[in-house]
C-alpha positions as CSV (number, residue, x, y, z in Angstrom):
1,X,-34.7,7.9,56.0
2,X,-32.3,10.3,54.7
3,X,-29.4,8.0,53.7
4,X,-27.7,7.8,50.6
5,X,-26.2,5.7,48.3
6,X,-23.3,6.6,46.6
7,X,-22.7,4.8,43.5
8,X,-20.1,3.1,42.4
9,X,-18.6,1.5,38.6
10,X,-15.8,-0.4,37.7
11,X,-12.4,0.6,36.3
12,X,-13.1,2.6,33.2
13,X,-16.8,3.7,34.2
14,X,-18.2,6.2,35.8
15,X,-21.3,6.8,37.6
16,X,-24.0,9.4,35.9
17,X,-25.4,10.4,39.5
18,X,-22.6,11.5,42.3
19,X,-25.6,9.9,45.2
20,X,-28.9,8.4,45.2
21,X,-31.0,10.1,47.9
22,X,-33.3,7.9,50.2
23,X,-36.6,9.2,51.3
24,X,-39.9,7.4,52.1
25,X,-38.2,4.3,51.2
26,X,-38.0,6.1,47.3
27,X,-34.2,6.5,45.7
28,X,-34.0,9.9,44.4
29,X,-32.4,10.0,41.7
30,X,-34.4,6.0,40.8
31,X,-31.0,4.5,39.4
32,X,-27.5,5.8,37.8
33,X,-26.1,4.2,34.9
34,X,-22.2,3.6,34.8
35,X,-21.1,4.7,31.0
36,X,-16.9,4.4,29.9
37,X,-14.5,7.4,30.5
38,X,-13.1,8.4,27.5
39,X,-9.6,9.9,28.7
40,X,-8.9,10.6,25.0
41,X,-9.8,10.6,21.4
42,X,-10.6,7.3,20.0
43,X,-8.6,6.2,16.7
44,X,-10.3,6.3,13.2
45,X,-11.7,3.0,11.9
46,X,-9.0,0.9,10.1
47,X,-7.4,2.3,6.5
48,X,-7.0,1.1,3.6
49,X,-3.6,-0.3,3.2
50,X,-3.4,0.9,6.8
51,X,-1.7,-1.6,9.7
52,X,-4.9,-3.1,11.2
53,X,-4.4,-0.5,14.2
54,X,-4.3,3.5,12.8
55,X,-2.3,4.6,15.1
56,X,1.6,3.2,16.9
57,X,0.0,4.3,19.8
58,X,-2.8,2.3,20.7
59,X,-7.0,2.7,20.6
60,X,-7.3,5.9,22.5
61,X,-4.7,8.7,22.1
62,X,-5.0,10.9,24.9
63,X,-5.4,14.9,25.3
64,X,-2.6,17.0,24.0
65,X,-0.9,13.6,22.3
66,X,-0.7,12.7,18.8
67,X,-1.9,9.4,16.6
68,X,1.5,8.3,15.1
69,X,-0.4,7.0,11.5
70,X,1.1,4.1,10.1
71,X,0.4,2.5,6.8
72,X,1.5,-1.0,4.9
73,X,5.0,-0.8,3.2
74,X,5.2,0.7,0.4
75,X,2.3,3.4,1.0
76,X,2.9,6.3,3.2
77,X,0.1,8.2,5.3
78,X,-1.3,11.0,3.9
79,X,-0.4,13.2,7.2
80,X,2.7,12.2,9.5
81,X,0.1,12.7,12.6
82,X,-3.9,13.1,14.3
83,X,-3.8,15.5,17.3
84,X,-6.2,14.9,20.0
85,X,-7.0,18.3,21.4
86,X,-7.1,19.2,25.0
87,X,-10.3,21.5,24.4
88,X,-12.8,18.3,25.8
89,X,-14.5,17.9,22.1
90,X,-12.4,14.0,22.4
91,X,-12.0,14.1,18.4
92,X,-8.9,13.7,16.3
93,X,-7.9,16.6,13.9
94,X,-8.0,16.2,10.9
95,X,-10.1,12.7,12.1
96,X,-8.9,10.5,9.7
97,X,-5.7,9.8,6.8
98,X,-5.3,8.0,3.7
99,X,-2.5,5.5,3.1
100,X,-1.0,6.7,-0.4
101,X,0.8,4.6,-2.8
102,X,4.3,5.4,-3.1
103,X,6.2,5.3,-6.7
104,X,9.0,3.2,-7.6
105,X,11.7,4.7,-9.2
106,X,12.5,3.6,-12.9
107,X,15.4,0.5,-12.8
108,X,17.6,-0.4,-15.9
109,X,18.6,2.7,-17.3
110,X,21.2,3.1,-19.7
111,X,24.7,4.8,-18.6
112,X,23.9,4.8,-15.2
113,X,20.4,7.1,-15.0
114,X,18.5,7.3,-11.6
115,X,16.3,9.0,-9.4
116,X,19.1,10.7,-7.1
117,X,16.0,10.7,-4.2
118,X,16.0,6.4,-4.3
119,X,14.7,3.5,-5.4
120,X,11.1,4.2,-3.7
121,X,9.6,7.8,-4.1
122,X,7.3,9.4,-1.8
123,X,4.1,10.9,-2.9
């Protein structure tokens, strides 16, 4: 009669009660449920022409860090970076990019014409 039980998850969990009070043989909260800590913003769902993974660094980019986006070669991403806030809303801004298609500069042209920016152009 009026012990606890303090509740415990594994790495990467937490509890949803901090105790479980004990009366009359009755827990008080019943039960606690253990639910995954989310120390950042998960990445967006994979791109088109995107790398498998959207971001260099990793499945969860943490508070106050930016989502490096990556794309296929030959395509660049629409924006350079996500930026997970550190305001506690866990979402990337802007929450997702495109992987645009870039343009190939024209070959073969007479007395010596090119694209003084390359042979690949970006969007």
């Amino acid at each position: 009669h009026g012990k606890i039980c303090t509740p415990s998850c594994i790495t990467g969990y937490k509890s949803s009660e901090k105790r479980l009070d004990c009366y009359d043989g009755l827990l008080n909260p019943p039960g606690f449920e253990c639910t995954p800590i989310f120390l950042g913003c998960p990445t967006p769902p994979p791109v088109g022409n995107g790398l498998g993974q959207p971001c260099l660094e990793g499945m969860i980019i943490s508070e106050g860090q930016n989502c490096t986006t990556v794309c296929l070669a030959g395509f660049q991403p629409s924006v350079p970076a996500l930026q997970c806030p550190e305001d506690g809303s866990l979402q990337l801004v802007p929450s997702t990019f495109k992987c645009i298609a870039k343009c190939n500069a024209p070959t073969d042209i007479d007395n010596g014409g090119r694209c003084i920016e390359g042979g690949i152009i970006d969007h």
